[in-house]
C-alpha positions in Angstrom: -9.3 -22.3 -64.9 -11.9 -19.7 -64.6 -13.7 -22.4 -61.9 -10.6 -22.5 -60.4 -10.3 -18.8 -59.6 -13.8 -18.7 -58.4 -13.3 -21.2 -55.9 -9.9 -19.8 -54.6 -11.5 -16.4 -54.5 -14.6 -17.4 -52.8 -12.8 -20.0 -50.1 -10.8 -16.7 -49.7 -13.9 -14.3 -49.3 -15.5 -16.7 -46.6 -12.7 -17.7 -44.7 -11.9 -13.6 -44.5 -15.3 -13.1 -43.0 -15.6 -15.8 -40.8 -11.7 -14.8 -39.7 -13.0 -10.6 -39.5 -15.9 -12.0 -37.5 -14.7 -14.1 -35.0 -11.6 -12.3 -34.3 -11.0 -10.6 -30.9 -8.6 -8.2 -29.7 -6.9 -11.0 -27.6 -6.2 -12.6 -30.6 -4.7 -9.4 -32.1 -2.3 -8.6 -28.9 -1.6 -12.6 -29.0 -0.3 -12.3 -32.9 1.6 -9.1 -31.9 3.4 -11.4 -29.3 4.3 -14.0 -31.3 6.3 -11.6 -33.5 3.8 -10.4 -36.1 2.6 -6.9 -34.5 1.8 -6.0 -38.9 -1.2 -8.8 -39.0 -1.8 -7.5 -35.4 -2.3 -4.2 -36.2 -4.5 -4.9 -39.1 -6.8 -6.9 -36.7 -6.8 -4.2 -34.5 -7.8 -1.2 -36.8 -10.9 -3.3 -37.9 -11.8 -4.2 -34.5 -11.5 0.1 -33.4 -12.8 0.7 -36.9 -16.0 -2.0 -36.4 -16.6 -2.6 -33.1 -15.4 0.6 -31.2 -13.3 -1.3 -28.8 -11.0 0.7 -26.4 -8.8 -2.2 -26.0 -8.0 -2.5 -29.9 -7.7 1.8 -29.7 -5.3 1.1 -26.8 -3.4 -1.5 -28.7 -3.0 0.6 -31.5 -1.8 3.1 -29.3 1.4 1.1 -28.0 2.0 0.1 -31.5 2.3 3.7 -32.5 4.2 4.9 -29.9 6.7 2.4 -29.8 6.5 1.6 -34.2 6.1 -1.6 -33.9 4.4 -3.1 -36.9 4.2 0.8 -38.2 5.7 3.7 -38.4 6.2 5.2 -35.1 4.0 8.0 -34.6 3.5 9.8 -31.4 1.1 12.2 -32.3 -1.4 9.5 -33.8 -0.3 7.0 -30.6 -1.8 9.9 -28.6 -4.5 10.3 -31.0 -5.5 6.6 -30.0 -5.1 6.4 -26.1 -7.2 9.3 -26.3 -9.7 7.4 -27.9 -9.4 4.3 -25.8 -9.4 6.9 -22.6 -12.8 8.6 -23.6 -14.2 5.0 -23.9 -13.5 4.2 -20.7 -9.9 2.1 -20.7 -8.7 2.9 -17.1 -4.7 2.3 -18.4 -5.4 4.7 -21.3 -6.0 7.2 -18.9 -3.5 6.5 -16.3 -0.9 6.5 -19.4 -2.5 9.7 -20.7 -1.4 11.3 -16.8 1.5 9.9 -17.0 2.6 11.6 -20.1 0.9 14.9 -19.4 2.7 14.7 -15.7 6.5 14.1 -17.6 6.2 15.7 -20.6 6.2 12.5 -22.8 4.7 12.5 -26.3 2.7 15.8 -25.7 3.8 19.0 -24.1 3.6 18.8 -20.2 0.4 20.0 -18.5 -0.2 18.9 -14.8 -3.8 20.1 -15.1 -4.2 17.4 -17.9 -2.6 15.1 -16.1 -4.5 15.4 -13.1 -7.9 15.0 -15.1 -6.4 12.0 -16.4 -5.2 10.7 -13.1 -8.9 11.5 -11.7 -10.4 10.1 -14.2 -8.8 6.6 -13.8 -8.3 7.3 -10.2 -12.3 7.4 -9.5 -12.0 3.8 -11.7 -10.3 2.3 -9.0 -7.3 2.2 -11.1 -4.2 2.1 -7.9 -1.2 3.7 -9.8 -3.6 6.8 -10.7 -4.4 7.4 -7.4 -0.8 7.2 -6.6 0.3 9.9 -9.2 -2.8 12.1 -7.7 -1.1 11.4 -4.3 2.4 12.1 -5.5 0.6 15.7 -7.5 -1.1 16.8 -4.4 1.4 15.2 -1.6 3.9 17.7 -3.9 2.1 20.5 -4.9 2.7 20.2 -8.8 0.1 21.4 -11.4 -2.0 22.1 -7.3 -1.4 23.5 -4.4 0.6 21.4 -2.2 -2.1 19.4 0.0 -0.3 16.3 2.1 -3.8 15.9 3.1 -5.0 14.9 -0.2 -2.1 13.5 -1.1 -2.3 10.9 1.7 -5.9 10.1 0.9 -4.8 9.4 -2.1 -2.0 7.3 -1.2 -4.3 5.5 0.8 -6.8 4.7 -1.1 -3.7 3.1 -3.5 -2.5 1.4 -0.6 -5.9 -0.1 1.0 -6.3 -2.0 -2.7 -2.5 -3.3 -2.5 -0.7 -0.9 -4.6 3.1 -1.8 -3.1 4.2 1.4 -3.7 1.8 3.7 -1.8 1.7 0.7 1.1 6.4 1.9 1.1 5.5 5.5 1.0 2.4 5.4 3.4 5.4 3.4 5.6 8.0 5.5 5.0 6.1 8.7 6.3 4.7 7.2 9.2 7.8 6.1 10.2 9.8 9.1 9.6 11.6 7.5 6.7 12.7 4.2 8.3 10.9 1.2 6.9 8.9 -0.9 9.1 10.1 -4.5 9.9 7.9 -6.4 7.9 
């Protein structure tokens, strides 16, 4: 019996690390998928935890703020896109802008949304240099600059971002859509 135990506890120990090893953060988001976001999030606080991965911070993040797998949490969900936003995750930081622009999940500040916006923005991220557009075009959190706000809309547009191509239409056209 006590051999038993050893060899159910020592299968379990190496089939633990070669599982904690070889997992990814794909693997994680995959489990979370197929309906088990608890397993998921374990995986991903010992990927964040071990490897410092901003895609496992920014997983956690979602799970947070929407509880799934945990209790929700906005103020640790925040806590996390932070984290994956200071380790460079472009959608962490658009998401951070987004939520600093609307007042979701933190107390809205258009100065922290722009930085957030810029931030991604200069990543080539397209829907951050649409909210920039959108912040300057409008003068919220800046003063209004249309200038700026086109550049920005541009530069959105000239990677294919579909909305700043209809609004970069719309105001050359004087509101009426083009024909194609």
């Amino acid at each position: 019996m006590k051999n038993i135990s050893y060899y159910l506890s020592l299968t379990f120990f190496i089939f633990w690390i070669s599982w904690s090893h070889s997992a990814s953060t794909e693997d994680a988001y995959s489990i979370i998928r197929n309906g088990n976001p608890e397993q998921g999030y374990k995986m991903l606080l010992m990927l964040a935890d071990k490897n410092n991965d901003s895609r496992a911070f920014y997983g956690l993040a979602l799970l947070f703020k929407e509880g799934w797998g945990v209790s929700k949490d906005e103020k640790i969900a925040i806590e996390y896109f932070k984290k994956a936003a200071n380790l460079d995750h472009t959608r962490a930081m658009f998401d951070l802008g987004t939520f600093y622009q609307n007042g979701l999940l933190v107390k809205q500040s258009y100065t922290q949304a722009i930085s957030w916006y810029e931030k991604a923005a200069n990543k080539g991220y397209a829907a951050a240099m649409y909210g920039l557009g959108g912040l300057y075009f409008n003068g919220l959190g800046v003063k209004k600059d249309p200038d700026k706000g086109t550049m920005w809309f541009t530069k959105a547009a000239k990677i294919g971002f579909e909305p700043a191509i209809k609004f970069l239409d719309a105001v050359n056209n004087l509101g009426v859509p083009s024909e194609n």
